[in-house]
C-alpha positions, 0 to 999 in steps of 0.5 A, a space after each residue: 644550600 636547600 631550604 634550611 633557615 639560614 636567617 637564623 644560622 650565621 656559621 651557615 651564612 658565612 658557608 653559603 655564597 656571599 654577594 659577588 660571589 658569582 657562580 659561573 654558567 655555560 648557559 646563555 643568559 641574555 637580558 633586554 631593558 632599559 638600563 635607567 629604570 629600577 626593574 631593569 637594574 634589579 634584574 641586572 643585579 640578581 642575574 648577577 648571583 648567577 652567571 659570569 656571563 650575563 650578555 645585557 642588551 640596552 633597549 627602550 622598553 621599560 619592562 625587562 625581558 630575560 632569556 636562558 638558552 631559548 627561553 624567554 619570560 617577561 611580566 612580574 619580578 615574582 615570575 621573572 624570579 621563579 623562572 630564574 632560579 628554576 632555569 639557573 637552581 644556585 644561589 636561590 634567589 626566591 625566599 621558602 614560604 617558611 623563611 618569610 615570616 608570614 604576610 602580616 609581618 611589618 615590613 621594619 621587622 624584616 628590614 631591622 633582621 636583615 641589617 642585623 644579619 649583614 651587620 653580624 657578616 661583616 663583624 664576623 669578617 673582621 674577626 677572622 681578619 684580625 686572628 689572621 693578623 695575630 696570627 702572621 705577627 706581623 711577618 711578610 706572609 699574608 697576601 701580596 694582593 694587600 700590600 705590605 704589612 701596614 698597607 693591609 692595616 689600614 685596608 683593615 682600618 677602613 673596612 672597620 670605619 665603614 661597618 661602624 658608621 652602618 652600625 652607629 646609623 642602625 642605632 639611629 634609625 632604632 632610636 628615632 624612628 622604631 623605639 619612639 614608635 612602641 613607646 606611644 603604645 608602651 612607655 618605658 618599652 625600650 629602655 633596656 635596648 637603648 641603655 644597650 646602645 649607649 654602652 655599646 657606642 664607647 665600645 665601638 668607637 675605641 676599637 676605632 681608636 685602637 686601630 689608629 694606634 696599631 697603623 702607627 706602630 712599627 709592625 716587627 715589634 713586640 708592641 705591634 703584636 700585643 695591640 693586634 692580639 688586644 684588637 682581636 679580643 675586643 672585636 670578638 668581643 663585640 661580635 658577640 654582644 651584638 649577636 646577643 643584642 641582635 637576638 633580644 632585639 628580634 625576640 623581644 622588642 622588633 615582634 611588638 610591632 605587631 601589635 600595633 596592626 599598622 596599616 600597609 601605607 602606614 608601614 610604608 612611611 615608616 620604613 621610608 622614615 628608616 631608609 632616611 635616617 640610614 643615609 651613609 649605608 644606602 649611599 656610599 657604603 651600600 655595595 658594602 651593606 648588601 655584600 653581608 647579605 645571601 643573594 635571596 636576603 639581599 633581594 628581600 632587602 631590595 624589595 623593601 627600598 623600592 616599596 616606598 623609594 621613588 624611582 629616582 632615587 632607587 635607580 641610582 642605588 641599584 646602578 652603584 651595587 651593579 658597577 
């Protein structure tokens, strides 16, 4: 894996080990904490890139302990991570100086990036699911573990509804949280990305709709076959234009928010303000949002809830991805 820029490389990522994708070792790993608290259940989470046999042994102390073989470590997550990915090399979990994008980069910049990125897995999964439907037409050949033909459409119809809602409410939060925010320093600044996210909702909301029509249609038809091959155009379709408009938005819009030198708390009330308008993905569908993500990108992202969410609302999150 190495340090290539894999932010930047999206075939790469898909290559790369996803989020529970979990690497097996012969290595005793043991980890000693208090399974209510978010250091805990952090470290839980990235012991989990890792090893299959992660051995967690509940205690009361609030500062997690980490063994490999007959190495034990304690303190900072920045040391406990360090130690990890040099006892444990695959998948790295510590993030390339070159990869950060410097210490003055606002914490929304990085958050915005790392949701395009897990955005653009999952829309990349679903177009490779539905060529694979075009592909089958429909015949009793795909994997017994989805159920017949219609039972895998509508696993397929869920998966959709879900990466729709994280997408309608990464829109949101742009529009009322980041957008209005460069327009005090410059009015008319995003108009062109908003204009992008009014055409683009239709767009989403009849794939939605198509998929509807496809679960109700008999899978041996002809009908059948031409709606799949229509949805799978139209999904790559918008893979596309979202990675185009993804790739503006990170070149041209999310970069000005440099030039308002916010300071550090203020940057914190403004990702808090993100993370609440995002409330579906960092709820329910929040073990599906951070299985888009490389081990180390998802680390990144966990960081950046826990530096303005309040541990008893971080907890609860972490528990949910770990379960």
């Amino acid at each position: 894996m190495g340090n290539c820029n894999c932010f930047t490389n999206s075939k790469q990522a898909m290559a790369e080990i996803a989020p529970y994708d979990l690497i097996k070792s012969t290595t005793a790993v043991h980890l000693y904490g208090d399974p209510a608290t978010s250091s805990t259940l952090y470290i839980h989470f990235a012991l989990l890139y890792k090893t299959r046999a992660l051995q967690f042994t509940p205690t009361n102390d609030p500062q997690p302990v980490v063994q490999i073989g007959s190495e034990t470590i304690s303190g900072t997550r920045e040391m406990m991570f360090r130690f990890i990915d040099v006892k444990l090399p695959q998948p790295p979990l510590v993030v390339p100086v070159e990869e950060e994008g410097g210490e003055t980069a606002a914490l929304v910049v990085k958050m915005a990036a790392l949701q395009h990125r897990s955005v653009v897995w999952h829309l990349e999964r679903m177009v490779r699911w539905s060529e694979d439907l075009v592909t089958r037409g429909g015949r009793r050949n795909g994997d017994p573990a989805m159920g017949s033909e219609r039972m895998e459409v509508k696993k397929f119809q869920k998966s959709y509804t879900q990466l729709l809602e994280v997408m309608v409410e990464h829109a949101q939060m742009e529009e009322r949280v980041v957008f209005p925010l460069l327009e005090t320093a410059e009015r008319g600044l995003c108009k062109a990305a908003n204009e992008e996210h009014g055409r683009d909702l239709p767009i989403m909301n009849g794939i939605k709709e198509d998929i509807k029509s496809i679960v109700v249609l008999d899978t041996g038809s002809h009908d059948y076959r031409e709606a799949l091959r229509n949805l799978s155009s139209r999904l790559r379709s918008l893979l596309e234009h979202s990675k185009e408009h993804f790739q503006e938005e990170e070149r041209d819009v999310l970069p000005l928010m440099e030039a308002m030198e916010l300071s550090k708390e203020q940057q914190l009330r403004v990702l808090e303000q993100c993370f609440d308008v995002m409330q579906g993905t960092h709820s329910h569908l929040f073990s599906s949002f951070i299985h888009g993500l490389l081990p180390r990108e998802a680390m990144q992202y966990l960081d950046l809830i826990i530096s303005c969410k309040e541990e008893k609302l971080v907890a609860p999150m972490l528990l949910r991805i770990i379960q």
